[in-house]
N, C-alpha and C positions, 0 to 999 in steps of 0.2 A: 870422445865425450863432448868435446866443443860443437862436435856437427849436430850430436841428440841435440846438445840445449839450442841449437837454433833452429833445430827442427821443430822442438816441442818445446815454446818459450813458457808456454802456461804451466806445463807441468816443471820446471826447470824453476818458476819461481815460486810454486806451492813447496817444493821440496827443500827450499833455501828460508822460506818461511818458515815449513815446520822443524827445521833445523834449530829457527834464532828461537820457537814459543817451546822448544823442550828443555831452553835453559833457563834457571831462576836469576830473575829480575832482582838484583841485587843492588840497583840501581840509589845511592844517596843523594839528594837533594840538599847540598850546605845553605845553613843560617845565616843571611848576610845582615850582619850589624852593624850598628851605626858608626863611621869611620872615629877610631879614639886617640887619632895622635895628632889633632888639630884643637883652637879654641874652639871652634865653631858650638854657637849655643845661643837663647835665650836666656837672660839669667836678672836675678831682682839680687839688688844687694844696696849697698853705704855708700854714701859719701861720705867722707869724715875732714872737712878742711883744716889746714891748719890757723886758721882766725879764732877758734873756738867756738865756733858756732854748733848747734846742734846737726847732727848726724843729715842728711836727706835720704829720702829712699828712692832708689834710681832703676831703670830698666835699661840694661841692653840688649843692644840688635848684633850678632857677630857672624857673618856668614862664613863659607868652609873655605876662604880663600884668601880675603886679604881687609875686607870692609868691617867697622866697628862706628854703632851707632849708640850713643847714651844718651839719654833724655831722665828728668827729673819726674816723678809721680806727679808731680801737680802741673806740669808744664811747662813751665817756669825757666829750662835752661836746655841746650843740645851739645854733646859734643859731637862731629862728624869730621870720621877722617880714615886712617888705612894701618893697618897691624903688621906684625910680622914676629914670626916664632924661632929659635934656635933648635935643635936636639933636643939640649937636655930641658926642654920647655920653659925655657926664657921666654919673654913677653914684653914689643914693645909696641908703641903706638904712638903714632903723631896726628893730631885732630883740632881741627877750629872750635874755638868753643863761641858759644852765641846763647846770651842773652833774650830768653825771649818774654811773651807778653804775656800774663798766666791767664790758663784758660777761663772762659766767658761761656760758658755750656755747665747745662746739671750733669747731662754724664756723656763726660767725654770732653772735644773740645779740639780749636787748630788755636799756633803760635807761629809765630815766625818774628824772625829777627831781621830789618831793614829799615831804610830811611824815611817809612813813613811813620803818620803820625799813629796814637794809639785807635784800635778800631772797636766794634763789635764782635766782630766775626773771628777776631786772633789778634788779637792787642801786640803791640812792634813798638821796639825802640825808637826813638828817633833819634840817634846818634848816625846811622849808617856810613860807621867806621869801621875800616880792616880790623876786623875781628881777632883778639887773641889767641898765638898757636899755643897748643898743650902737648906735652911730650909725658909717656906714662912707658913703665920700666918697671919691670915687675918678672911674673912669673903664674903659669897656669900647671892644671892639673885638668888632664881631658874629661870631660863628664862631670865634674864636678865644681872647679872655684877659678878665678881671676882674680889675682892678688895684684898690686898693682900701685904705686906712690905716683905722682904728678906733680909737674911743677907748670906755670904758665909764664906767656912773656908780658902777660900784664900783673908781675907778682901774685899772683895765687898760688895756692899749692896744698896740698893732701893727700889723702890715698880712696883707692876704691874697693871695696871688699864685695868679690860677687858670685851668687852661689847659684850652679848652672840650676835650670827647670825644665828636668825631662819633658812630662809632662807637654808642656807647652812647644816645646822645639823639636821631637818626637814623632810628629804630625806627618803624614805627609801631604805635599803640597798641588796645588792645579788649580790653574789659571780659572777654574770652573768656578772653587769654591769662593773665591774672589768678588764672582761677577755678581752684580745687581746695581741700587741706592745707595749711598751711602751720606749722612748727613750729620750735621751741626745742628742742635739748636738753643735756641735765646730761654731767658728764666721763661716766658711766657708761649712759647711751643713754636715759634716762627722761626723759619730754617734760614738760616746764613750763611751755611758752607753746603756746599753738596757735590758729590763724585758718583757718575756712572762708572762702570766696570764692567766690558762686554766677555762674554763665556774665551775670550783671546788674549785679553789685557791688557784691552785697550784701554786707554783712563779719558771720560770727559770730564772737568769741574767749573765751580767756580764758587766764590764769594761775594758779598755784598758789603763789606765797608774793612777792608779797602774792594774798589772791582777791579777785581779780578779773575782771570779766566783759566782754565788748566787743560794742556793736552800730555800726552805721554801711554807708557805701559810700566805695566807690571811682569816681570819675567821670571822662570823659573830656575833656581841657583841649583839646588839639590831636590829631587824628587821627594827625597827622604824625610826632607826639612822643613816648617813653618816659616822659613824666611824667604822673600821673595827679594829681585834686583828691584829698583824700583826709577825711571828715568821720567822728569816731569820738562814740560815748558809752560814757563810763568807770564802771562803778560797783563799788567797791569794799570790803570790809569787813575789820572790825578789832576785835583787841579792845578793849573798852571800860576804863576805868579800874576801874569797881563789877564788875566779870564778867562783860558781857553783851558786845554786838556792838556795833558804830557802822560805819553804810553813809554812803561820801561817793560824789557822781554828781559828774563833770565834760563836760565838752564839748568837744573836742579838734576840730581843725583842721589840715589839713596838706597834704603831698606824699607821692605812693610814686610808688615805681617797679623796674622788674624789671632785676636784674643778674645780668652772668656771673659763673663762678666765679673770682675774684683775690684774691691775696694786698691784692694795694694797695689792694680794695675793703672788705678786712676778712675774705673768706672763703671757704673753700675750695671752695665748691659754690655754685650758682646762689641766688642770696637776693632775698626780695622785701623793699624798704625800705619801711617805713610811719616817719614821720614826723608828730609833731603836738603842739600846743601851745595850751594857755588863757593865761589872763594872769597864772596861779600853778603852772602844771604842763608841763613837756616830758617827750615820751614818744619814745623811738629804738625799733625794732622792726627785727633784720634776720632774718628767718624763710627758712629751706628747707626743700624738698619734704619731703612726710612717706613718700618712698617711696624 
């Protein structure tokens, strides 16, 4: 039988063919779902401090691994820092919080927290002091909420209540849909921030008060997911005290991600979030189309 088939190879695999096409294809294709024993999400929810202050409404960024970004709906504040979960879905997090400059754009807007003075283009502290760490302890439910009390070591403290957005986090992601323009502008339609985005991820930017300039990428976490890595370098200059210039470079680290147009997101038209943070600098970035 061995010496037929290599006598007659043609006919030896017609016969092995019609062997496999006379049996029924019974063949199941599994539904692969989105992974449910992680935070991992976009999610809009509360801030509730314990000052009494009124509630704020906050977005996070939380990828399927260990990074958690919060930002306030109007710009105004960042936590950025690193999570970590038990079994039985415990939930903790330790994150810098940063103060930043609330946004200066109709729809949309950048912020950043640092030693310079306040700008146009993303209004900044001028304290550029070691930022308050925040430690959050709590408890999650996959797909659905982030329960969550904080305390800081500059005395603050509250909780955070957050309810995941399929929807939004759902998505799946590529460096594609990313790529173009992307811009800031003033009440008067003159652009002051702007980010290229090549079909790769690669990031060029820059600002006009403070100036500064941006290189970096955008990287892919989960295919699955609307959250992208997001790695910047900051360099930026100033005047100098004698008259001259002073250029400071930093290293930013973060999250983006692509959102619709909502009020509760912060803005009227489709905005890309870029998110990121050193160990002395948080930067908020919500940028739309430049078209």
């Amino acid at each position: 039988m061995i010496l037929a088939a290599l006598r007659y190879p043609v006919l030896a695999a017609s016969l092995a063919m019609a062997a496999c096409s006379s049996q029924q294809d019974d063949i199941v294709v599994p539904v692969i779902a989105p992974d449910t024993t992680t935070p991992g999400g976009i999610y809009i929810g509360q801030n509730n401090t314990q000052s009494g202050a009124a509630a704020t409404t906050v977005i996070a960024l939380v990828d399927q691994t260990s990074r958690i970004e919060i930002y306030s709906s109007d710009g105004g504040s960042l936590l950025s820092g690193l999570y970590s979960t038990t079994t039985t879905n415990g939930f903790s997090a330790q994150a810098r919080s940063f103060a930043l400059g609330s946004s200066s754009s109709s729809s949309g807007g950048s912020s950043s927290s640092s030693s310079s003075s306040s700008s146009s283009s993303g209004s900044s502290s001028s304290s550029g002091a070691t930022p308050p760490t925040v430690n959050l302890v709590g408890s999650f439910a996959a797909e659905s909420q982030i329960l969550a009390s904080y305390a800081g070591t500059d005395g603050t403290g509250g909780s955070y209540n957050l309810s995941y957005q399929a929807t939004l986090y759902q998505v799946p992601s590529t460096l594609a849909t990313l790529a173009g323009t992307w811009v800031v502008q003033d009440a008067f339609g003159a652009t002051i921030t702007s980010f290229s985005i090549d079909a790769g991820g690669g990031i060029s930017g820059s600002t006009t008060s403070p100036i500064c300039t941006y290189s970096g990428n955008a990287s892919i976490i989960d295919l699955r997911f609307n959250v992208y890595g997001l790695s910047l370098n900051e360099s930026c200059t100033s005047a100098g005290s004698s008259g001259g210039s002073t250029a400071t470079t930093t290293a930013l680290s973060g999250l983006a991600t692509l959102l619709p147009a909502s009020a509760t997101l912060g803005s009227t038209k489709q905005q890309l979030v870029l998110t990121g943070a050193s160990a002395s600098e948080g930067r908020l970035f919500r940028l739309n189309p430049s078209n």
